[in-house]
C-alpha positions in Angstrom: 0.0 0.0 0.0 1.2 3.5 -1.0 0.8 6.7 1.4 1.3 9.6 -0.2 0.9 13.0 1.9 -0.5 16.4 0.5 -0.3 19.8 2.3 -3.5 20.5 4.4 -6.0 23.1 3.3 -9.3 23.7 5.3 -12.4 23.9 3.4 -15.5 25.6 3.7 -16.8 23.5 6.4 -20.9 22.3 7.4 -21.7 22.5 11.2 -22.1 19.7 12.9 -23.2 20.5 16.4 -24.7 18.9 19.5 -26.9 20.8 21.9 -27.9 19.1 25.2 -29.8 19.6 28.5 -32.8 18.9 30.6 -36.5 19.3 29.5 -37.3 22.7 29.2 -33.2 23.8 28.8 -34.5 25.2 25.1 -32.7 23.1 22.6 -35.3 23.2 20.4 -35.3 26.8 19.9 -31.7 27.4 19.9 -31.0 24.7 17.2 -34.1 27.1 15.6 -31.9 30.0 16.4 -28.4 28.5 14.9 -30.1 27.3 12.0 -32.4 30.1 10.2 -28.9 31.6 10.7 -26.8 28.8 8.7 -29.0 28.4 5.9 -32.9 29.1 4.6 -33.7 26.3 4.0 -34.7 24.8 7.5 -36.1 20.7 8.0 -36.6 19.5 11.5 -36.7 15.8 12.0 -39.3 15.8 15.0 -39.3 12.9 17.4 -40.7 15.0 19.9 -44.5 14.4 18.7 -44.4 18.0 16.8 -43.0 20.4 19.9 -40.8 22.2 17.0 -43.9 23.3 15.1 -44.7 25.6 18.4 -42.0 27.7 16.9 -43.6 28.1 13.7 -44.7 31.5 13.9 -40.8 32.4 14.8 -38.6 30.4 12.4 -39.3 29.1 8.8 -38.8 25.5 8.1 -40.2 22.4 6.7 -41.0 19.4 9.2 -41.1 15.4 9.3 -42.5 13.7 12.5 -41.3 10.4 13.0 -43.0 7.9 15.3 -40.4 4.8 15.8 -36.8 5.6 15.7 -34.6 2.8 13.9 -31.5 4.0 12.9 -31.9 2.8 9.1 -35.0 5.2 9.9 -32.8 8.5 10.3 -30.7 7.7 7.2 -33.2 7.4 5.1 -35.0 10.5 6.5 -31.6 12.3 5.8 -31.4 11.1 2.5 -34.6 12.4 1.4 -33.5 15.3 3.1 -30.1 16.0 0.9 -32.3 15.3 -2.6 -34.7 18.0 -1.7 -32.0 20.4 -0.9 -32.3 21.5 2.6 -29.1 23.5 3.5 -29.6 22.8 7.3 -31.0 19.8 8.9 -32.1 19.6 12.9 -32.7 16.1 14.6 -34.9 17.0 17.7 -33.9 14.9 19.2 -31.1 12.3 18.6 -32.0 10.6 22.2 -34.9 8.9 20.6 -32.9 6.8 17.8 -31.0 5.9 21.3 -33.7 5.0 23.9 -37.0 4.8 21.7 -39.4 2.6 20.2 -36.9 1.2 17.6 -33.8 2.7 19.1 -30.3 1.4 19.2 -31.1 -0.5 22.7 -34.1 -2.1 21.4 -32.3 -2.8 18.6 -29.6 -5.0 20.6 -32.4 -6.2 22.7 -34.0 -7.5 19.8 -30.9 -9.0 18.1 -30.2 -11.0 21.8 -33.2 -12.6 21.8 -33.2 -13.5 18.0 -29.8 -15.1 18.0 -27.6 -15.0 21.0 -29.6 -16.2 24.1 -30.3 -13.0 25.7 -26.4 -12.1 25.7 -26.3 -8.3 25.4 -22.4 -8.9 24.0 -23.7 -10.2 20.6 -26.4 -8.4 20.2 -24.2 -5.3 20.5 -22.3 -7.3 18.0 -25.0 -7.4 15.3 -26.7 -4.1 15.9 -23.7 -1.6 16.4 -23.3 -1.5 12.3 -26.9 0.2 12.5 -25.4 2.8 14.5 -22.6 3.1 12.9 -24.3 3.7 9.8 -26.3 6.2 11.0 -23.8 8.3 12.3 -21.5 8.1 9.2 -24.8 9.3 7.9 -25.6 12.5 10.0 -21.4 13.5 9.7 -21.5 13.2 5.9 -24.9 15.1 5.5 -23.9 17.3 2.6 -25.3 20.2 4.4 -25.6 21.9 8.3 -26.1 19.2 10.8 -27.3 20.4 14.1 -28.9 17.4 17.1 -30.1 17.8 20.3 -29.9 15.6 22.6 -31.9 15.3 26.4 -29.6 14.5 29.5 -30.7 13.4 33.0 -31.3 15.5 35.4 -30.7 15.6 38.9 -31.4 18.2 41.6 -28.4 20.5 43.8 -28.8 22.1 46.6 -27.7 26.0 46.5 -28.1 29.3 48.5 -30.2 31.6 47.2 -29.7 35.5 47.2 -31.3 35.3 50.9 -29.2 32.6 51.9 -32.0 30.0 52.1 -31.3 26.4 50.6 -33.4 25.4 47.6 -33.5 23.1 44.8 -31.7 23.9 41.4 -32.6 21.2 37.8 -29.5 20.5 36.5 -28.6 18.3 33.6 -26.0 15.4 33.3 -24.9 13.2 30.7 -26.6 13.2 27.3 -29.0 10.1 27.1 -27.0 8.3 24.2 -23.9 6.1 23.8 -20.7 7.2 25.4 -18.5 9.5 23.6 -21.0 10.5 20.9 -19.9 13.9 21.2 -16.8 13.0 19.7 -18.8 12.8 16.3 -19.7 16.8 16.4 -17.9 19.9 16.2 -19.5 22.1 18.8 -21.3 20.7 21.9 -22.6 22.9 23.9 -25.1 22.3 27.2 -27.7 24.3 28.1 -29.6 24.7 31.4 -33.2 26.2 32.6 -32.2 29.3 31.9 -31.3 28.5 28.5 -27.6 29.0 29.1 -25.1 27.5 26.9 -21.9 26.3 28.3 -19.4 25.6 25.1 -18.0 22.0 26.2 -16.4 21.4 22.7 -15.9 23.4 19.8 -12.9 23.2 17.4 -13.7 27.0 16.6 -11.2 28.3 19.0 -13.3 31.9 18.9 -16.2 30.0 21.2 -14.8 27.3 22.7 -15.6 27.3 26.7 -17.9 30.3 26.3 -20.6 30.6 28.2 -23.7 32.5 26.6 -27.0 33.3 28.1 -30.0 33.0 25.7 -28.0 32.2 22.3 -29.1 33.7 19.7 -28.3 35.4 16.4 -24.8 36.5 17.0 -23.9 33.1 18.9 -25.1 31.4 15.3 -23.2 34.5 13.5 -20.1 33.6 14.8 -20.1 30.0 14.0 -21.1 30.8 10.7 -18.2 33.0 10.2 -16.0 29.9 11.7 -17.7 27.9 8.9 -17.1 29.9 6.0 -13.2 30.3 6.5 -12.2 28.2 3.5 -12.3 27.1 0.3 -15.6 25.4 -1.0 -15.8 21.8 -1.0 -18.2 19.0 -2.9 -20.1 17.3 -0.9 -22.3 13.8 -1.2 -24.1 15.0 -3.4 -21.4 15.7 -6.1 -20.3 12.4 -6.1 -23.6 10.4 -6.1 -24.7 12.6 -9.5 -21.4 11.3 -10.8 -22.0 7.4 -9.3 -25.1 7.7 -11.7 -23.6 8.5 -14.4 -25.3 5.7 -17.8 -22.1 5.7 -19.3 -19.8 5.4 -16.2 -17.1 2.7 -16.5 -15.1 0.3 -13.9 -12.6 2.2 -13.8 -14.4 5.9 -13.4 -16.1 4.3 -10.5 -13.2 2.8 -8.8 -11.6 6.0 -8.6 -14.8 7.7 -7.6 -14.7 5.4 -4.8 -11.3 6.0 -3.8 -12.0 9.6 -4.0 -15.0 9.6 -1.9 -13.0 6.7 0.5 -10.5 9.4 0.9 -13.0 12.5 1.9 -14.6 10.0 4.4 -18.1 10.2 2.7 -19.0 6.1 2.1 -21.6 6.4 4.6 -23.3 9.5 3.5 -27.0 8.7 2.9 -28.2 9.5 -0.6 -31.0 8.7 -2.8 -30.4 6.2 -5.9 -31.7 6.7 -9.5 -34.7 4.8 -8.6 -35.6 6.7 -5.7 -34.5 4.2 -3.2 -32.7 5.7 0.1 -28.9 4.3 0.2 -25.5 5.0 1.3 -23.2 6.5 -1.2 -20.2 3.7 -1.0 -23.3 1.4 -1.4 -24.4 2.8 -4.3 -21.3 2.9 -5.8 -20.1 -0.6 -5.4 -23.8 -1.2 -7.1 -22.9 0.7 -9.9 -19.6 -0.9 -10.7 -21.2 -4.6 -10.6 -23.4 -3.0 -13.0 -21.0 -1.2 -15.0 -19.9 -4.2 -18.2 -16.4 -5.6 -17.4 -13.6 -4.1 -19.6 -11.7 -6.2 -21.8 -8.7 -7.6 -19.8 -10.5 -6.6 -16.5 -10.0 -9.7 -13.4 -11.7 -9.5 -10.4 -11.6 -6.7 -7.5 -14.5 -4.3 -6.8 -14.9 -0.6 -6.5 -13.8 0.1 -2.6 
C-alpha cells in the first residue's frame, strides 16, 4: 500500500453541532436559532411528537414527524433530506434513535433474543453497524447538521440571594452512547435558563464560552468559523457522478477511492430509482453493474 501526503488546506466546512440539557433547557429553539442563521432552507426531523412546530410563527422550516426511531429510519430520512435540498437539517432529538421505540437499545435487545440467548455482548455485535451507519450518515450530510440531545437531570442544593437552601434542575450526561460527542464539532449544554456552556468546539473563537440566551450572533459567529475556506463538494457531487449511464469500472473505482478518501462512504443518498442508500453502497452497485472491460480480473470498487 502506497501513502502519499498532500499539504493540508481547510475547506469551507458544514456544522455539525450537539446541543444538550434537561426538559425545558430550550434546545429546540436554539437549534431554531443557529439554523435560520446557517441556511434558509430549514427541515426538522421531530421525534418529539411535533414540539418544534410551536416555533412556527418564529422560524421558517419544513417538518417530518417520525414515530419509531430505527437507525436505518434517520438515514433514510436524511437522504430524502439531501435530494430536496435542505441547506440545514435539525434532529430533535437524537435521544430517541437511542432510547426509543426502535432505538439502538431495542435494537440490541432485539438482536439477543433472536440469535444470542439473551447475551447483550452479541447483540451489541450485530446491531452496532446500524449505528454506525447512522452516524456516518448525520457526519456526511452534505449540508448543516445540528442534534439535540436530552440529558438526565438531577437536583443541587444551592443558597439563594437570601441565603436560604433550595432546589436547582441540573442536567447530566446526554441520554445516548458514550462519547457520541466526539462525532460533532461544537457541543454545547444548556440549562433552565437556556444558558449555553461551550463544552467542545474546534472553533477556537467560542470554545468554553458561556452565553445566556443564544441567539443570532452566537449562530453568527459560527457561521463566520464555517465559512473560512475554500468550498468543497459534498455527497451529493459524487452520487450525481456514481449515476452517471455511461460510467465505467474504472471511473467508478476512482470515484470510490475519492470519496473513501473524503470520508463520505456512509453518507445517505438517494439512488436513480428513488430508493434511500448509502453513497459507498451505491457505488459498489454501480460498478457490478457497469460491463467488465476487456482484460478486466476481479476486484470491486472500494
Amino acid at each position: 500500500m502506497n501513502f502519499t501526503f498532500t499539504q493540508a488546506t481547510k475547506e469551507e466546512a458544514k456544522a455539525r453541532v450537539a446541543l444538550t440539557g434537561p426538559s425545558g433547557s430550550g434546545k429546540t429553539y436554539t437549534a431554531l436559532t443557529i439554523a435560520t442563521t446557517l441556511g434558509k432552507k430549514v427541515a426538522v426531523i421531530d421525534t418529539e411528537r411535533g414540539s418544534a412546530s410551536k416555533y412556527a410563527d418564529e422560524f421558517a422550516f419544513d417538518k417530518l414527524n417520525l414515530q419509531t426511531f430505527e437507525p436505518t429510519t434517520l438515514c433514510q430520512a436524511l437522504a430524502a433530506a439531501a435530494a430536496s435540498g435542505y441547506e440545514v437539517v435539525i434532529v430533535d432529538s437524537l435521544t430517541h434513535f437511542w432510547s426509543g421505540t426502535g432505538g439502538m437499545l431495542e435494537q440490541v435487545d432485539a438482536a439477543a433474543k433472536r440469535g444470542y440467548g439473551g447475551n447483550s455482548f452479541g447483540g451489541w455485535k450485530e446491531a452496532r453497524p446500524q449505528e454506525r451507519a447512522m452516524i456516518d450518515a448525520l457526519v456526511a450530510y452534505p449540508g448543516h447538521v445540528i442534534v439535540t440531545m436530552r440529558s438526565k437531570t438531577d437536583y443541587v442544593i444551592e443558597e439563594d440571594q437570601r441565603g436560604r437552601k433550595v432546589p436547582r434542575k441540573v442536567g447530566l450526561k446526554p441520554e445516548q452512547r458514550e462519547g457520541i460527542e466526539y462525532e460533532f464539532d461544537i457541543v454545547g449544554d444548556l440549562d433552565h435558563e437556556n444558558t449555553l456552556v461551550v463544552t467542545k468546539s474546534r472553533a477556537r473563537k467560542i470554545a468554553n464560552r458561556v452565553v445566556a440566551k443564544p441567539g443570532a450572533e452566537f449562530a453568527q459567529e459560527i457561521a463566520d468559523w464555517l465559512g473560512d475556506g475554500k468550498p468543497s463538494v459534498d455527497a451529493l457531487h459524487y452520487r450525481d457522478l456514481a449515476v452517471v449511464p455511461t460510467a465505467t469500472r474504472e471511473d467508478l473505482s476512482a470515484l470510490a477511492n475519492e470519496v473513501k478518501e473524503r470520508g463520505l462512504l456512509g453518507a445517505a443518498v438517494i439512488d436513480e430509482h428513488g430508493e434511500a442508500t448509502s453513497l459507498g453502497d451505491l457505488i459498489r452497485r454501480r460498478w457490478k453493474e457497469a460491463p467488465a472491460e476487456a482484460g478486466e480480473k476481479g476486484g470491486e470498487a472500494a
